[in-house]
N, C-alpha and C positions, 0 to 999 in steps of 0.2 A: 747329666744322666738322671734318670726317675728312681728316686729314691722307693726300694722296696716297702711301702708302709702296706705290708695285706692286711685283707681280712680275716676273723676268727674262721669264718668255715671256707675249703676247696672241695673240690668234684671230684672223686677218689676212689675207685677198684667197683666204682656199681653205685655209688651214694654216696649224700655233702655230708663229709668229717670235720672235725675240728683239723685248722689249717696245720698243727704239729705232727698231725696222724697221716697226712700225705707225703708218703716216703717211696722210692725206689730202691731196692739192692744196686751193688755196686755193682753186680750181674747182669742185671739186668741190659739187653742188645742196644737199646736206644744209647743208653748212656756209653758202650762202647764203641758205637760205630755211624753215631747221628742220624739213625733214622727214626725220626720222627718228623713232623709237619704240624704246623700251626699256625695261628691267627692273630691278629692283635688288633680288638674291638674296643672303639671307645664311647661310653655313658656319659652324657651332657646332665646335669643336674640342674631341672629346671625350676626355679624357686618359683614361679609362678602358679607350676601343677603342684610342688611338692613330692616330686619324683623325679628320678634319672631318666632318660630319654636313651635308649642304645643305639647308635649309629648304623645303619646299615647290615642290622644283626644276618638277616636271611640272605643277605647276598656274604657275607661272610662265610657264614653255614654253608651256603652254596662250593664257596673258591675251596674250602675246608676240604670236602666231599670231594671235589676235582683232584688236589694234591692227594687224597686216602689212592684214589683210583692210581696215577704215575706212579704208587710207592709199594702201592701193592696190599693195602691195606683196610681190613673188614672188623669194621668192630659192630658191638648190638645195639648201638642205640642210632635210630634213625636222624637225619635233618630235621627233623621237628623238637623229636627230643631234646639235641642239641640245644637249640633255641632257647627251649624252654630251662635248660638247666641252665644257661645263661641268664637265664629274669631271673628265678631263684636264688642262685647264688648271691647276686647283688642285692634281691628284698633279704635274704637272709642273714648277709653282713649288714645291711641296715646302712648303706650309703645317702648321705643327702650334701654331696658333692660329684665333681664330676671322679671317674672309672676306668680304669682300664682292664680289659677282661682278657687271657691267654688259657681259648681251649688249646688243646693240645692231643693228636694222636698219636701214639709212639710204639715200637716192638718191646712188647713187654716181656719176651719169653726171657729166661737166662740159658743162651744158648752161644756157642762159638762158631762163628765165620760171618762174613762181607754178606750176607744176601736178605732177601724178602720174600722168596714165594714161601708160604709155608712158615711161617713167624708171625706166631698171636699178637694181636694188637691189641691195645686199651686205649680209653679214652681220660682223659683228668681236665681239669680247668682250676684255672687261680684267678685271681683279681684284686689291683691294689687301689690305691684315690692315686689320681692321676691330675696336674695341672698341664702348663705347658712343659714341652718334651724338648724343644729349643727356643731360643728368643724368636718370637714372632712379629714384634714390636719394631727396631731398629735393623734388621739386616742382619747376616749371617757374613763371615769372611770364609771364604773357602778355597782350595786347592784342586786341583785336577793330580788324580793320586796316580804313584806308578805302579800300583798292584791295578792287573786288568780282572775287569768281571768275567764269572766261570762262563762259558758257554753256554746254550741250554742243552747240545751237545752229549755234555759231560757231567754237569749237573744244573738239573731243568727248573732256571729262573722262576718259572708260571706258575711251580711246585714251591709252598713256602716251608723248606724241608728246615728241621735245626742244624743237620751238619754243614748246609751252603753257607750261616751266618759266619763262618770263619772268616770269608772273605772278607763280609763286609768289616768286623774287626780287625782284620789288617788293615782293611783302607781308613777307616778313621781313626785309629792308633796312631799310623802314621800323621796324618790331619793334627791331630791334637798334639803330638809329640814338636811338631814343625810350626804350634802356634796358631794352626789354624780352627773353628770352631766344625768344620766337616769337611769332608772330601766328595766330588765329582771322581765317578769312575769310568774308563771307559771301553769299548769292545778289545778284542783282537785287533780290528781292523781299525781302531783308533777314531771310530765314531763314540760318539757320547751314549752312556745305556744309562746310569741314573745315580743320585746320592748314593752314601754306603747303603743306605735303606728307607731309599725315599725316591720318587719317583720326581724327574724333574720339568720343568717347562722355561722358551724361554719365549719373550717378548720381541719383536720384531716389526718394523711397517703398518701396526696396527693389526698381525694376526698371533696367534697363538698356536708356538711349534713345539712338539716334543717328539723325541722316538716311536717308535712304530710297535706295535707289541711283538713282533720278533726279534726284537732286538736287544735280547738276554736281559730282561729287565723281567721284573714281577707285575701284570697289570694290574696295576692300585683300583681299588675301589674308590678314595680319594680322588683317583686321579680321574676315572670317570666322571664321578659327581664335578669336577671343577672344570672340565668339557665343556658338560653340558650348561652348567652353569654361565659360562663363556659367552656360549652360541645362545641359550633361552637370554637372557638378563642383559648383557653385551653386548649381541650381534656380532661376536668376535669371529673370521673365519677361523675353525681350531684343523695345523696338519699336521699329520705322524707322519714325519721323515727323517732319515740320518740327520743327525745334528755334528757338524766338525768341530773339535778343540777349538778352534779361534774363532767360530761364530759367537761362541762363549765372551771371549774378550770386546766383543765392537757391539754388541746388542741391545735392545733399549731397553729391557727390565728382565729378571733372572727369580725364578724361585722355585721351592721344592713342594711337594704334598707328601701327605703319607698319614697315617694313622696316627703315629708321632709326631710328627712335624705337622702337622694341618695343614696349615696355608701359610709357607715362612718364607718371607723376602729376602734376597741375597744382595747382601751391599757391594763386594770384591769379588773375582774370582782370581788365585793367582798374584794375588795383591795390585790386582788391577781394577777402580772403580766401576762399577756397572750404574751406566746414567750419572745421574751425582751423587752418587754415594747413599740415596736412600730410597725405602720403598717407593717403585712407582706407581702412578696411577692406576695402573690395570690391574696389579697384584694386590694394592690396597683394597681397591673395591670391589672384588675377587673373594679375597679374603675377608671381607665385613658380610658380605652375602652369605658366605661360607657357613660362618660363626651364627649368624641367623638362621640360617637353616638346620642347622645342625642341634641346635635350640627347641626347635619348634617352632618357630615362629615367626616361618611361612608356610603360608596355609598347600601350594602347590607342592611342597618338597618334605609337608608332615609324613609321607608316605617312607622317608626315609628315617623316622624315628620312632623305635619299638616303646613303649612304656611299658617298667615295671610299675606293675598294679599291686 
């Protein structure tokens, strides 16, 4: 787990405070009843410019904006602004590593019952130095957990709400309590929807298959980028379809993305090796492009890295 190392100043009731001065009452709705929604962006620290690079900032802003709308929620600072408080914050802790950035919308009123229409909302952000989020190196062991993911149903996957993360804490609790370093979770219907909080892909025949975006999973921004990266750079066919529990066990390479995880090879699933036992080739070179781009430096894919100036 990413050790909380923040910064001096967060994003706090209209303006950056000192990070002791961003506090919530115990009153406050979000905290009793998980509705809030948020994001988890990460800044590449490029020694090259001598600045952080943020990843995919305005398509973030964007997914942000989508889950305000499922939640019901209007705060005053526009997607631009967002943005922009985001580079700020990070030139203003004076990062010259890599970041990881958590805006955050939440109901801020202090008010009693279950609902949203009609319940003030705010906005806040924090940010810590951020390395790797799991081994990315050697393979990951993992489980196919027996906690299944919520529906979108009943609480909507596509929306990156704080109260859904329950789930995903029970699923890697279990993972880690059972020895494992993550969990695979999967539908109702016992197709695969994605890590506790990571979106998955698996290798097969030479194409590259993951779930479908209905399929109570969060669509990763990540997982996007590694698409496309796929199909430009690979000529990989990439398909979204159900994925079954035991295509997991016989497949020729297995790994997760996510904002956390980047691009993380999976060695086991199940305690069963996947390929032999180490990153394969498509995930490796997947992942070195990735880390490259992510950088800066490829010049086709600088469009996804913001500099704080």
């Amino acid at each position: 787990m990413a050790k909380m190392d923040a910064g001096r100043f967060a994003y706090f009731d209209g303006s950056i405070v000192p990070i002791e001065d961003a506090k919530v009452s115990i009153l406050t709705h979000a905290f009793n009843y998980g509705t809030g929604v948020f994001e988890g962006i990460r800044g590449y620290y490029s020694a090259a410019e001598g600045k952080v690079l943020i990843f995919r900032l305005h398509e973030h802003v964007e997914r942000l904006a989508r889950s305000c709308k499922i939640m019901c929620m209007d705060i005053q600072e526009t997607p631009e602004d967002l943005a922009r408080i985001c580079c700020e914050l990070v030139k203003r802790n004076g990062y010259k590593e890599d970041v990881y950035l958590r805006p955050i919308v939440y109901k801020s009123e202090h008010s009693l019952g279950p609902k949203l229409k009609g319940i003030e909302s705010k906005f806040c952000c924090w940010n810590i130095k951020l390395g790797d989020y799991v081994n990315v190196d050697t393979g990951l062991d993992v489980c196919v957990s027996s906690w299944r993911r919520v529906s979108d149903n009943a609480i909507p996957a596509r929306a990156k709400t704080t109260g859904s993360y329950v789930n995903s804490a029970l699923a890697r609790t279990e993972a880690e309590q059972a020895g494992f370093d993550e969990a695979i979770v999967l539908r109702e219907d016992g197709t695969v929807s994605e890590g506790s909080a990571m979106n998955i892909f698996v290798v097969n025949n030479g194409k590259l298959i993951t779930p479908p975006e209905n399929g109570d999973l969060l669509v990763g921004i990540t997982r996007n980028s590694v698409m496309e990266i796929a199909s430009a750079e690979l000529g990989l066919p990439v398909v979204e379809r159900p994925i079954a529990r035991t295509e997991l066990y016989g497949c020729d390479e297995l790994f997760f993305t996510g904002t956390g995880a980047q691009v993380a090879p999976v060695r086991s699933v199940d305690r069963r090796l996947i390929g032999d036992g180490k990153p394969g080739p498509i995930s490796k070179k997947l992942q070195d492009i990735y880390f490259e781009a992510v950088q800066g430096k490829i010049a086709k894919y600088r469009r996804w890295c913001t500099p704080v100036e």
